[in-house]
C-alpha atoms as a printed R data frame, in Angstrom:
    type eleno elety resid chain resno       x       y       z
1   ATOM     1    CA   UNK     A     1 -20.128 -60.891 -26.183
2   ATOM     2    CA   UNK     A     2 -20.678 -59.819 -22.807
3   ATOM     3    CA   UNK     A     3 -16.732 -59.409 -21.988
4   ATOM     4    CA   UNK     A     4 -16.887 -56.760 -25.002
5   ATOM     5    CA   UNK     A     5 -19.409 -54.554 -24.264
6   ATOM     6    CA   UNK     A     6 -17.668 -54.870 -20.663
7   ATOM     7    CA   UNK     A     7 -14.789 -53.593 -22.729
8   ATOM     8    CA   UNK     A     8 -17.213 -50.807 -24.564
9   ATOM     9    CA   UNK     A     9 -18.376 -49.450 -20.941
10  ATOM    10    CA   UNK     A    10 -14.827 -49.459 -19.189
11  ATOM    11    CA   UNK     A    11 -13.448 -47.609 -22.153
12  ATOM    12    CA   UNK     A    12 -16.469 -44.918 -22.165
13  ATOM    13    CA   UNK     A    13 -15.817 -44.559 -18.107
14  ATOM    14    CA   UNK     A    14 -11.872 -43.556 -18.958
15  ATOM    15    CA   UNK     A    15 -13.035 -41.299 -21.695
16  ATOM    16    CA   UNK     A    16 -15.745 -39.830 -19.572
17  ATOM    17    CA   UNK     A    17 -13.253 -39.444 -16.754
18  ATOM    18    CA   UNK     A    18 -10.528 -37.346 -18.989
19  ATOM    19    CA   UNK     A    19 -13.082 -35.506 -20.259
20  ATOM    20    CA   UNK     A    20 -13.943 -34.235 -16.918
21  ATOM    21    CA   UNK     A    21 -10.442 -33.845 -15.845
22  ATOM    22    CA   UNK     A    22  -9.599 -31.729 -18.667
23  ATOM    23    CA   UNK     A    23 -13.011 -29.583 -18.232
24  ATOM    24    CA   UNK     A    24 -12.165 -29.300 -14.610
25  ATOM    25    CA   UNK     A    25  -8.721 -28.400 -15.551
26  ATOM    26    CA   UNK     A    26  -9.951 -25.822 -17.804
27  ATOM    27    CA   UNK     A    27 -12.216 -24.490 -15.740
28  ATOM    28    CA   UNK     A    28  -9.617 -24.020 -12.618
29  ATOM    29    CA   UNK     A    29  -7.309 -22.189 -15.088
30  ATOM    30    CA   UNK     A    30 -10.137 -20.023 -15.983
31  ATOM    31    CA   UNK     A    31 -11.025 -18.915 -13.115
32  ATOM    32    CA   UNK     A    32  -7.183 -18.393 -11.250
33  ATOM    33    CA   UNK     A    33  -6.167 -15.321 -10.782
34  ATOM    34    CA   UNK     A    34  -3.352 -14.169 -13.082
35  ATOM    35    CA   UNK     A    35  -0.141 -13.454 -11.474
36  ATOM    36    CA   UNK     A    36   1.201 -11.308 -14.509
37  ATOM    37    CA   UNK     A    37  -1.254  -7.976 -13.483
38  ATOM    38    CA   UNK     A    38  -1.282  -6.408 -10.146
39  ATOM    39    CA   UNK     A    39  -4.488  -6.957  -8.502
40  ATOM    40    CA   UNK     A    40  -6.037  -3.357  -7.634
41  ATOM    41    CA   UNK     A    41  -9.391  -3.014  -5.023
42  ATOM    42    CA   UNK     A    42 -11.201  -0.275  -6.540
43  ATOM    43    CA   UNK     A    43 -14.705   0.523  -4.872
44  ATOM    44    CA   UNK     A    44 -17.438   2.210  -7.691
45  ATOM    45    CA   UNK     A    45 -16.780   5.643  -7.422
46  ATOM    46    CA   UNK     A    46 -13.868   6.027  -5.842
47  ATOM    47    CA   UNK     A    47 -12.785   9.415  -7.962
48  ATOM    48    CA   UNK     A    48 -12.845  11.891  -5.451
49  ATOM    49    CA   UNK     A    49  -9.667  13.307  -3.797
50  ATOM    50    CA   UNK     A    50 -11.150  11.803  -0.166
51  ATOM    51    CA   UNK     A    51 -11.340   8.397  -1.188
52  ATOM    52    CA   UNK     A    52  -7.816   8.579  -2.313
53  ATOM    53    CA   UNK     A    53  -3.422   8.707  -1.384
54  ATOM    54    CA   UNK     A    54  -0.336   8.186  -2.980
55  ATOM    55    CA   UNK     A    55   1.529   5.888  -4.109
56  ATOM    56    CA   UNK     A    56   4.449   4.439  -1.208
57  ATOM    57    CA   UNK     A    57   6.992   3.879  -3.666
58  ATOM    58    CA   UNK     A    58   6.234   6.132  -7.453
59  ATOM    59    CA   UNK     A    59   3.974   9.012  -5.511
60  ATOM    60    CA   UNK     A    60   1.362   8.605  -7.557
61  ATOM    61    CA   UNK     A    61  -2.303   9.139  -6.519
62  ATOM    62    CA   UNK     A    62  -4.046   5.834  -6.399
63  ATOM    63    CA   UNK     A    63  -7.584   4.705  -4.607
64  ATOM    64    CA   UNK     A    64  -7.655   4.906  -0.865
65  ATOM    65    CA   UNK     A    65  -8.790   1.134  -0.908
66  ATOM    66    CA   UNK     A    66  -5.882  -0.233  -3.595
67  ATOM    67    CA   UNK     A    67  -3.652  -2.658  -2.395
68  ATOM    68    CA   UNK     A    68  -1.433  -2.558  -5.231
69  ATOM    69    CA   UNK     A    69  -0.452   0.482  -7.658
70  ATOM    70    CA   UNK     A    70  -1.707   0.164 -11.221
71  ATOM    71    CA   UNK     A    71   1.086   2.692 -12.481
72  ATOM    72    CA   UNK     A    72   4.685   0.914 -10.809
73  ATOM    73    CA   UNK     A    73   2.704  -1.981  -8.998
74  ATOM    74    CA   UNK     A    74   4.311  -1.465  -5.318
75  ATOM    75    CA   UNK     A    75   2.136  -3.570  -2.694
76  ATOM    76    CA   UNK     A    76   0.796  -0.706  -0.568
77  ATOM    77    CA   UNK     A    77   0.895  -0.970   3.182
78  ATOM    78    CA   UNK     A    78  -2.033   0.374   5.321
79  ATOM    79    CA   UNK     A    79  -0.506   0.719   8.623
80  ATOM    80    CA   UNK     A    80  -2.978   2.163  11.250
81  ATOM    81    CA   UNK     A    81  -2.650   5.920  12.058
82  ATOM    82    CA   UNK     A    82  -0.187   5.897   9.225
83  ATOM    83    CA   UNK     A    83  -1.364   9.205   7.723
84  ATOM    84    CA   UNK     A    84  -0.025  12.458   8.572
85  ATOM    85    CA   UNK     A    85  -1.217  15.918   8.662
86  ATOM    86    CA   UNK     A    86   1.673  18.130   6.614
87  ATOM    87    CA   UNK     A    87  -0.306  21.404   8.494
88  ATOM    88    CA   UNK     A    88  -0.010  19.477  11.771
89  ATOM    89    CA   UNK     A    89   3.892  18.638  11.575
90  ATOM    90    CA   UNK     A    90   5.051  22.080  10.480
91  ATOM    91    CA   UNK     A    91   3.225  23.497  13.663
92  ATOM    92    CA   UNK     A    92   4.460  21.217  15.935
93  ATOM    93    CA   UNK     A    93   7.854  21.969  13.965
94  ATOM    94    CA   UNK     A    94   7.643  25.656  14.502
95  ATOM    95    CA   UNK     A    95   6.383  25.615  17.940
96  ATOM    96    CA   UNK     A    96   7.764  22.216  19.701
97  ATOM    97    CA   UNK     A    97  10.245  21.251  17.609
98  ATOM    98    CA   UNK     A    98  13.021  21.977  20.013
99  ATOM    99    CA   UNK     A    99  11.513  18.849  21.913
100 ATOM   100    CA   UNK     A   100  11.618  16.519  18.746
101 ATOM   101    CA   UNK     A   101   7.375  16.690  18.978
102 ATOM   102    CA   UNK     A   102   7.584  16.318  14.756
103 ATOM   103    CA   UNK     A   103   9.263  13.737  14.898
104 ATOM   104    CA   UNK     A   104   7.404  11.273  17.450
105 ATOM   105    CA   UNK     A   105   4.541  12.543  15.604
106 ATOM   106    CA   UNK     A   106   6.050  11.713  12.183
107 ATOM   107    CA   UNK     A   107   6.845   7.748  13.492
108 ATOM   108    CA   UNK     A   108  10.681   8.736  13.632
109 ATOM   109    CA   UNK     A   109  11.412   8.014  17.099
110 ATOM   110    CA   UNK     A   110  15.172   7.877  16.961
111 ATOM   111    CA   UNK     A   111  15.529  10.825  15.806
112 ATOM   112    CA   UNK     A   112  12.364  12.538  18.069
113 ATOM   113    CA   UNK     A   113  14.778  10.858  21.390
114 ATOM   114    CA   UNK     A   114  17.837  13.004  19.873
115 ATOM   115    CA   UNK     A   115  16.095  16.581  19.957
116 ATOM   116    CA   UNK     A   116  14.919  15.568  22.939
117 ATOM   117    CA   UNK     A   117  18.602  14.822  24.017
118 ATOM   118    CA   UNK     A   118  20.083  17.885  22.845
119 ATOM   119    CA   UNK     A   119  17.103  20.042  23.292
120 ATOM   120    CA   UNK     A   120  19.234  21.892  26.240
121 ATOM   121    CA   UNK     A   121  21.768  23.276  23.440
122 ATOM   122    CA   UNK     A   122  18.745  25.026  21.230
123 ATOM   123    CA   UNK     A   123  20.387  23.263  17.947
124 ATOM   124    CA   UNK     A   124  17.317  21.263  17.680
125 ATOM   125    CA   UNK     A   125  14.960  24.543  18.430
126 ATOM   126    CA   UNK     A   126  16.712  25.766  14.994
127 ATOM   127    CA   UNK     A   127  16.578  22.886  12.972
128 ATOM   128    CA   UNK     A   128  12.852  22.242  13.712
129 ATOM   129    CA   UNK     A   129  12.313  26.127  12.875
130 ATOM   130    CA   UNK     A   130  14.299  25.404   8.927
131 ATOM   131    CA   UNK     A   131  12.065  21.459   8.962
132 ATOM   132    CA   UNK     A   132   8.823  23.618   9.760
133 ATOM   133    CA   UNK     A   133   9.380  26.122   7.024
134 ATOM   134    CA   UNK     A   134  10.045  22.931   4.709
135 ATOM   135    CA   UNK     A   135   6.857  20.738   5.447
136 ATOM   136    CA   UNK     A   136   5.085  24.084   4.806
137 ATOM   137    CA   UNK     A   137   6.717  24.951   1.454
138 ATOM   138    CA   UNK     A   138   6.450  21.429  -0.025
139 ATOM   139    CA   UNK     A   139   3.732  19.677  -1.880
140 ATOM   140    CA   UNK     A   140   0.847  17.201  -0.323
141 ATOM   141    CA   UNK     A   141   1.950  14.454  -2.898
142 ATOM   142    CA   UNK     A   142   6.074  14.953  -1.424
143 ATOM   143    CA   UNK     A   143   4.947  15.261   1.791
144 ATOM   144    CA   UNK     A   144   3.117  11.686   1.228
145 ATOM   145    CA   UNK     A   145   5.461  10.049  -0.647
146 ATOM   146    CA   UNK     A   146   8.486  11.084   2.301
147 ATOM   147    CA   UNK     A   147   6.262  10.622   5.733
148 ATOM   148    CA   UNK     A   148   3.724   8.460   5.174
């Protein structure tokens, strides 16, 4: 008599035990992030054109604090001192471009060593003068989505 209800209680202990497996399990699953939408970090009020940039990859404009785009779902990279002024580049363009100063301030320092290289011959002096009219005739969001 006693063997069975030794039985009874060792089978209850299983059943108790997959029961709690299976809750844990469901529980775990419930809670896991899902791989299958982006994750975006969007602060409460986040609607104003401060608190916000483009897109790396689609342009498009997206919260300052997202780490992934909700439109094409490009991971976002916030590299420090990675935004540039379009205002800013087109003047140093205009007025130092012979010396490359755009492009070191643009992050393209290949190219920034090259005017700097032929700045003797004035070729870069021109160029700069046609890249400053550009950065001033194009848009904030293609400005973004080719320098920053």
């Amino acid at each position: 008599m006693q063997e069975a209800n030794n039985m009874n209680i060792d089978e209850s202990n299983k059943t108790n035990e997959k029961n709690e497996r299976n809750e844990s399990a469901t529980l775990t699953t419930k809670n896991a992030p899902s791989f299958d939408q982006p994750t975006v970090a969007v602060a409460a009020g986040e609607s104003s054109p401060q608190s916000s940039k483009f897109c790396s990859d689609c342009g498009a404009r997206i919260s300052s604090r997202a780490e992934v785009c909700p439109k094409c779902g490009a991971r976002q990279t916030n590299a420090p001192g990675g935004e540039h002024n379009k205002t800013t580049a087109a003047l140093l363009a205009l007025f130092l471009g012979g010396l490359g100063a755009h492009k070191f301030y643009l992050g393209r320092t290949g190219m920034g060593l090259l005017y700097l290289a032929f700045c003797w011959t004035l070729i870069p002096a021109f160029i700069s003068l046609v890249e400053g009219i550009q950065f001033l005739s194009m848009s904030e969001s293609e400005f973004a989505l080719k320098y920053r």
